[in-house]
C-alpha positions as CSV (number, residue, x, y, z in Angstrom):
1,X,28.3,66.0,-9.6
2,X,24.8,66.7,-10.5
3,X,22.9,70.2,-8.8
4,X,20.8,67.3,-6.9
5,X,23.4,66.0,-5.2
6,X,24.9,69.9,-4.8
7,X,21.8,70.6,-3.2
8,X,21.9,67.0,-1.0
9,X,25.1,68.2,0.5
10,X,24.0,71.8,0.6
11,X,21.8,70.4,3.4
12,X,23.5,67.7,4.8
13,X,26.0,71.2,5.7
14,X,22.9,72.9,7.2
15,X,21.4,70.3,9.0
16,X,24.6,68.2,10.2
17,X,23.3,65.1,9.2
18,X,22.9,63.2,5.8
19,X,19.5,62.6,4.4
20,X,18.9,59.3,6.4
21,X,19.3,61.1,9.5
22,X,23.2,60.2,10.4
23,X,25.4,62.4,11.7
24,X,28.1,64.0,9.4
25,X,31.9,63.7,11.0
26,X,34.0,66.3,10.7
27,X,35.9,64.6,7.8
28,X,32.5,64.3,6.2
29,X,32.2,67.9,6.8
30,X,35.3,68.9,5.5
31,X,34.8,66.8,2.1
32,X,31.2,68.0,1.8
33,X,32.2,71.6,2.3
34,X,35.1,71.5,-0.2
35,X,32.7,70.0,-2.9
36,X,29.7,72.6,-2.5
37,X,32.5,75.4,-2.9
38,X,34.4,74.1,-5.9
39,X,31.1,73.1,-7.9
40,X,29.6,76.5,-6.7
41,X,32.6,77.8,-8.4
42,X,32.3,76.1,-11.7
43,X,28.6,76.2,-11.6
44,X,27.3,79.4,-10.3
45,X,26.9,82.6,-10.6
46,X,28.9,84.7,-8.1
47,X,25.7,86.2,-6.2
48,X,24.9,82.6,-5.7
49,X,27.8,81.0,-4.5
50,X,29.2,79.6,-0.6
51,X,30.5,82.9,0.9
52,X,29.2,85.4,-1.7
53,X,29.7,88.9,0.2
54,X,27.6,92.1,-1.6
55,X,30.2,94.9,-1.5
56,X,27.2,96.9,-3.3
57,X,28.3,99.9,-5.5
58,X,28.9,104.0,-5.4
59,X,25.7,105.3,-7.3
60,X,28.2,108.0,-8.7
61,X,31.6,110.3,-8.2
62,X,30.6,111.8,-5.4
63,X,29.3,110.0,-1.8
64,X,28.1,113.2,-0.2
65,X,27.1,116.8,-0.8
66,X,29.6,118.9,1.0
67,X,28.0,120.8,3.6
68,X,29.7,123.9,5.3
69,X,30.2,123.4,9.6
70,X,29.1,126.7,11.5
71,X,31.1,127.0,14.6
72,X,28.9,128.3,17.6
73,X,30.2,130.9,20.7
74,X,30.0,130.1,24.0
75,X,29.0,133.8,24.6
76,X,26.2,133.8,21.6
77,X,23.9,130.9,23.3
């Protein structure tokens, strides 16, 4: 399989419906959707791919500054 027809079925997914304007059964769904994943797979980078989730990345050790909590009296307001 080509990346034309990858991106065919791509939006015959979207859309529901092939490129002449019939529906796609749920069989047809199925098929279409296993094909777009396991090309993706063998194709693609991962940022690209069906169901690509960004978990993003800690910039370094430490997430936060510690910052001390001051405790206030009822009697002091």
């Amino acid at each position: 399989m080509g990346p034309d027809l990858y991106d065919r079925l791509l939006q015959a997914l979207a859309t529901g419906q092939w490129p002449n304007g019939s529906p796609l059964s749920e069989e047809q769904r199925g098929h279409a959707m296993q094909a777009v994943i396991a090309w993706g797979e063998l194709n693609l980078p991962p940022e690209q791919r069906i169901g690509y989730i960004d978990k993003g990345h800690k910039a370094g050790d430490v997430c936060d500054e510690t910052q001390p909590v001051t405790w206030l009296d009822e009697e002091k307001k």
